[in-house]
Backbone and ligand atoms as CSV (ligand in chain L), in Angstrom:
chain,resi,resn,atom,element,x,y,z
A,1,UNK,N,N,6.787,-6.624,-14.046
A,1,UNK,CA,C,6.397,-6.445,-12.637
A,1,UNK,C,C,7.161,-5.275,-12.032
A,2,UNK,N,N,6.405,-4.480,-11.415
A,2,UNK,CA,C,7.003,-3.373,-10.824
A,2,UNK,C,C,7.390,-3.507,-9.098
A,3,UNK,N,N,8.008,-3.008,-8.577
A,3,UNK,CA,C,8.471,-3.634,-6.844
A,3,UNK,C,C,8.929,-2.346,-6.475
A,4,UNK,N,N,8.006,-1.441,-5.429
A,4,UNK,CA,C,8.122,-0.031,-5.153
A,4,UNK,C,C,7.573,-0.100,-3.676
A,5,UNK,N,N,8.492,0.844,-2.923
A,5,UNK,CA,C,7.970,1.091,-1.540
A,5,UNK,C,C,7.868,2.430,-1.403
A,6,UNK,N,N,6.421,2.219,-0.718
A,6,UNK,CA,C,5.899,3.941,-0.111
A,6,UNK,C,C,5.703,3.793,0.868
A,7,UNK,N,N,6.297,5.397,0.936
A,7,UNK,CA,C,6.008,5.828,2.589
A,7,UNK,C,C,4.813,5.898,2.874
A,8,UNK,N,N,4.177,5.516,3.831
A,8,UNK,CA,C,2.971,5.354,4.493
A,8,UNK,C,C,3.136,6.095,6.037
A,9,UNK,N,N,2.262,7.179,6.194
A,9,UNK,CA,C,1.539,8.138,7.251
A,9,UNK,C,C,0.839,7.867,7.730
A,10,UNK,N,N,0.693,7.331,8.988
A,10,UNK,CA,C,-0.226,7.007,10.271
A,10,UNK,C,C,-0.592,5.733,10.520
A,11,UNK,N,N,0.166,4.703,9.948
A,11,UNK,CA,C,-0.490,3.255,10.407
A,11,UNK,C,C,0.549,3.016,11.965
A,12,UNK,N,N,-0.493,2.780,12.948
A,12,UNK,CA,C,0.356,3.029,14.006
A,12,UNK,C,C,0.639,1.369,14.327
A,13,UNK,N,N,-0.954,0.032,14.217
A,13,UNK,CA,C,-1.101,-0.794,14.728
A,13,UNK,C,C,-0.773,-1.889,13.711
A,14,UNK,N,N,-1.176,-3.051,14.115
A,14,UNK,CA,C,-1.248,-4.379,12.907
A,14,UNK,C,C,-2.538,-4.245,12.496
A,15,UNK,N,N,-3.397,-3.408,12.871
A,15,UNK,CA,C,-4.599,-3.088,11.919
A,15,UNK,C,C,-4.671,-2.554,11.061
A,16,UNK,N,N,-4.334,-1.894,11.673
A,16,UNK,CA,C,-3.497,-0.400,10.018
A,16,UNK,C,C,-3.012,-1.326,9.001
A,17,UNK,N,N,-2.216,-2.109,9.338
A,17,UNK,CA,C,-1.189,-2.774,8.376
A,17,UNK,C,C,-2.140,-3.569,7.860
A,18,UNK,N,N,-2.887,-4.407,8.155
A,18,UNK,CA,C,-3.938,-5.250,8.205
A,18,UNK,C,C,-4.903,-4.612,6.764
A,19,UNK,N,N,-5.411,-3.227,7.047
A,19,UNK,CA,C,-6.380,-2.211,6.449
A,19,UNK,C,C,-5.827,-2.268,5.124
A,20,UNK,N,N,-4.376,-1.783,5.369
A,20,UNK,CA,C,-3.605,-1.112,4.358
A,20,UNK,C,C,-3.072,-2.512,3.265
A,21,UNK,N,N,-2.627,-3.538,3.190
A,21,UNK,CA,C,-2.318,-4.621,2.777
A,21,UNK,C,C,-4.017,-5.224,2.368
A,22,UNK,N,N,-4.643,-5.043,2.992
A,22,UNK,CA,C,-5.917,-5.483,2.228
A,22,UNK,C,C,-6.683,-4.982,1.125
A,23,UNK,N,N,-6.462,-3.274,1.098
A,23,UNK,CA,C,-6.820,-2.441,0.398
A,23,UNK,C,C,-5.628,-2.537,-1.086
A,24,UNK,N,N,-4.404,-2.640,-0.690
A,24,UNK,CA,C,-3.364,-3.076,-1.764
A,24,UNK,C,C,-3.823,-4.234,-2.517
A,25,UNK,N,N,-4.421,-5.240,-1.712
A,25,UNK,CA,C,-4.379,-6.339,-2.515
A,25,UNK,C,C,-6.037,-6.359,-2.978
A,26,UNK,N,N,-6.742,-5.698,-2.831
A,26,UNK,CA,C,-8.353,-5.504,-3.282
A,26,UNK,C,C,-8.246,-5.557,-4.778
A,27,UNK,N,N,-7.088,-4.078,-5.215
A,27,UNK,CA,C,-7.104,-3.573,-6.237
A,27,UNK,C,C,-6.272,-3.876,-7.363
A,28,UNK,N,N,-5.713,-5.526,-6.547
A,28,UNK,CA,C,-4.760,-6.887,-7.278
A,28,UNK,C,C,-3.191,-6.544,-7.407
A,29,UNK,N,N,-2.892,-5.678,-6.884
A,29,UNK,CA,C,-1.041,-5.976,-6.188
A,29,UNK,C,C,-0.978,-7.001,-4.857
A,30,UNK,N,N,0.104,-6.805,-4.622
A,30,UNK,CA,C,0.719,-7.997,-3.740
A,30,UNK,C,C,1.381,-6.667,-2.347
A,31,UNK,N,N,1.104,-6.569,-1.286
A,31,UNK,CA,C,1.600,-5.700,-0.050
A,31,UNK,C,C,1.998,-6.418,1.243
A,32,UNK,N,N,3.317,-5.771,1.303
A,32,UNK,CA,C,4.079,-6.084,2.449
A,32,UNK,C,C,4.195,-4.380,3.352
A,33,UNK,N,N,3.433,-4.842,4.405
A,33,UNK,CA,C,3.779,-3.413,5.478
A,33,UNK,C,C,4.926,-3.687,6.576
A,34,UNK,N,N,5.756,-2.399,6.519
A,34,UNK,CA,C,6.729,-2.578,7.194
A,34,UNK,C,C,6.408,-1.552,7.866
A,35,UNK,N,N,5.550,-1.786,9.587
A,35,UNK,CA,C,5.012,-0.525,10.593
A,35,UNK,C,C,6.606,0.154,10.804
A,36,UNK,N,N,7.578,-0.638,11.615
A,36,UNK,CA,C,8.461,-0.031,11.786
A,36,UNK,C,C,9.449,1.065,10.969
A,37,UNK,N,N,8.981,0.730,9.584
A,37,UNK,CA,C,9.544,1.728,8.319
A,37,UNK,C,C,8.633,2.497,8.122
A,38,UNK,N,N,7.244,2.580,8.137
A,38,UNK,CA,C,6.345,3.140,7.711
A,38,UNK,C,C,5.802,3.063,6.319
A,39,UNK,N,N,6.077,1.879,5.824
A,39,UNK,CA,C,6.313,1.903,4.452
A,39,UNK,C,C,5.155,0.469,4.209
A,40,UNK,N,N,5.061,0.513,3.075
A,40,UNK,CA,C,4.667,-0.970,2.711
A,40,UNK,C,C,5.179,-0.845,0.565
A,41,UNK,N,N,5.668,-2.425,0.507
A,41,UNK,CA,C,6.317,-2.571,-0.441
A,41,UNK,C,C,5.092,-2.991,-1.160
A,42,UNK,N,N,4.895,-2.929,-2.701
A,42,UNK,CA,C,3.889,-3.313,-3.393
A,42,UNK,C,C,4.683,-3.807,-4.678
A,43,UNK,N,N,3.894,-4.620,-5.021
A,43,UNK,CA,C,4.112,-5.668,-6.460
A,43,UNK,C,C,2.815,-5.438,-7.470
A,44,UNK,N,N,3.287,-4.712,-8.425
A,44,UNK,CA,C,1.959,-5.323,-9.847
A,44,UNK,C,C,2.520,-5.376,-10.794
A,45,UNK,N,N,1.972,-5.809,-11.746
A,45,UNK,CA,C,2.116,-5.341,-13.126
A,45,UNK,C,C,1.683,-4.257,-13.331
A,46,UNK,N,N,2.780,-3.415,-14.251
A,46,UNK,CA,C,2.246,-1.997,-14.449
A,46,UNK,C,C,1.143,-2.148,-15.801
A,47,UNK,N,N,1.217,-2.658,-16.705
A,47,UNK,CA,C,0.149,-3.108,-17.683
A,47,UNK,C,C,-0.733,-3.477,-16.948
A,48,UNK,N,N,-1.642,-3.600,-15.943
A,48,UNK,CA,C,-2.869,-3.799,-15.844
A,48,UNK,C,C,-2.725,-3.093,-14.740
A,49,UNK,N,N,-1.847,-2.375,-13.766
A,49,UNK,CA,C,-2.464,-1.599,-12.665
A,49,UNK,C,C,-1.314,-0.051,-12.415
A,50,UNK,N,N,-2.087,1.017,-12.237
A,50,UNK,CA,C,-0.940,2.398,-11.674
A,50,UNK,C,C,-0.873,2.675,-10.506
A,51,UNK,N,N,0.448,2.986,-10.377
A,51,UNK,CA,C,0.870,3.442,-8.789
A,51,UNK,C,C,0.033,4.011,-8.417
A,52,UNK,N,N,-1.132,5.320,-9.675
A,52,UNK,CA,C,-2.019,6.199,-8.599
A,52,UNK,C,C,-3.134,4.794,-7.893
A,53,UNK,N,N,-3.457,4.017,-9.290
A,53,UNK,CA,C,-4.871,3.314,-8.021
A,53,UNK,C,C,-4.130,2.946,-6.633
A,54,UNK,N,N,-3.124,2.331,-6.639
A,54,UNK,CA,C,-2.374,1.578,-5.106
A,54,UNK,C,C,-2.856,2.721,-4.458
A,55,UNK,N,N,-1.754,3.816,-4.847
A,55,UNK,CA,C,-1.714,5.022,-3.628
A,55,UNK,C,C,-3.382,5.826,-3.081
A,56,UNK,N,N,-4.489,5.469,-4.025
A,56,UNK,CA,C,-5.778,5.895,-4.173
A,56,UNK,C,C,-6.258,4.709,-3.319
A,57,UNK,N,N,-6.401,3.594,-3.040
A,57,UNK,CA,C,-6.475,2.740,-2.560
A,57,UNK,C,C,-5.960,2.563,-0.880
A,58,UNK,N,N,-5.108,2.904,-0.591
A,58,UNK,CA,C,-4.402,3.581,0.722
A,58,UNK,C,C,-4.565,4.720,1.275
A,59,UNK,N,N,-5.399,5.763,0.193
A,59,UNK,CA,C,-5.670,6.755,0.870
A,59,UNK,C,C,-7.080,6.988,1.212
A,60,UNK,N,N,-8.044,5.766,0.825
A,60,UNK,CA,C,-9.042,6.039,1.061
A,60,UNK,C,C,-9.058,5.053,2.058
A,61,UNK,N,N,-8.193,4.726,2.533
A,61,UNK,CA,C,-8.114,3.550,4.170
A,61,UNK,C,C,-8.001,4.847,5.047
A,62,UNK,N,N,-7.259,6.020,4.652
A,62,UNK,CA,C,-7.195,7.119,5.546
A,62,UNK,C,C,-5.861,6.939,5.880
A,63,UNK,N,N,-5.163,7.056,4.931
A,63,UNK,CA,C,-3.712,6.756,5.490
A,63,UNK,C,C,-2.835,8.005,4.363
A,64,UNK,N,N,-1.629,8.795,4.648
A,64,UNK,CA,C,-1.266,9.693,3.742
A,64,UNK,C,C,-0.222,8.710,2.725
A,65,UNK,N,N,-0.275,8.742,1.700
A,65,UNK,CA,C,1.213,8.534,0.683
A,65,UNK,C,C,1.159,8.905,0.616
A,66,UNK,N,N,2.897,9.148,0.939
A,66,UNK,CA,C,4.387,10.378,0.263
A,66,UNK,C,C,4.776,10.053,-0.867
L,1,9UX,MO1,MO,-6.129,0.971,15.917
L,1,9UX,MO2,MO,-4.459,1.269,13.781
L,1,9UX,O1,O,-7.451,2.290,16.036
L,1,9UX,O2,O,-5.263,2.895,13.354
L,1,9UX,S1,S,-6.437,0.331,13.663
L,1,9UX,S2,S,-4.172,2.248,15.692
């Protein structure tokens, strides 16, 4: 299991967070958004999933990963 936090660009609301944690977990990780960090922490297994889908997954919510 892998346990990594990215910076996350423009989630301003609990919707965002909402968007963004739903889209994490679509693509079967586990997401915790932290608005006030800008970040949200993610959980997978790296054998069945890559950081690019997460971060591909968040960016097509319209959100930037750093
Ligand atoms: Mo509300 Mo969050 O428009 O983008 S969902 S600020």
């Amino acid at each position: 299991m892998q346990n990594i936090t990215l910076k996350v660009a423009g989630m301003t609301c609990s919707h965002c967070a909402q968007s963004v944690e739903g889209a994490v977990k679509q693509v079967g990780a586990s997401a915790k958004v932290d608005l006030h960090r800008n970040s949200v922490s993610v959980a997978f297994d790296e054998s069945k999933l890559s950081l690019e889908t997460i971060k591909e997954a968040i960016e097509d919510q319209g959100y930037d990963v750093k």
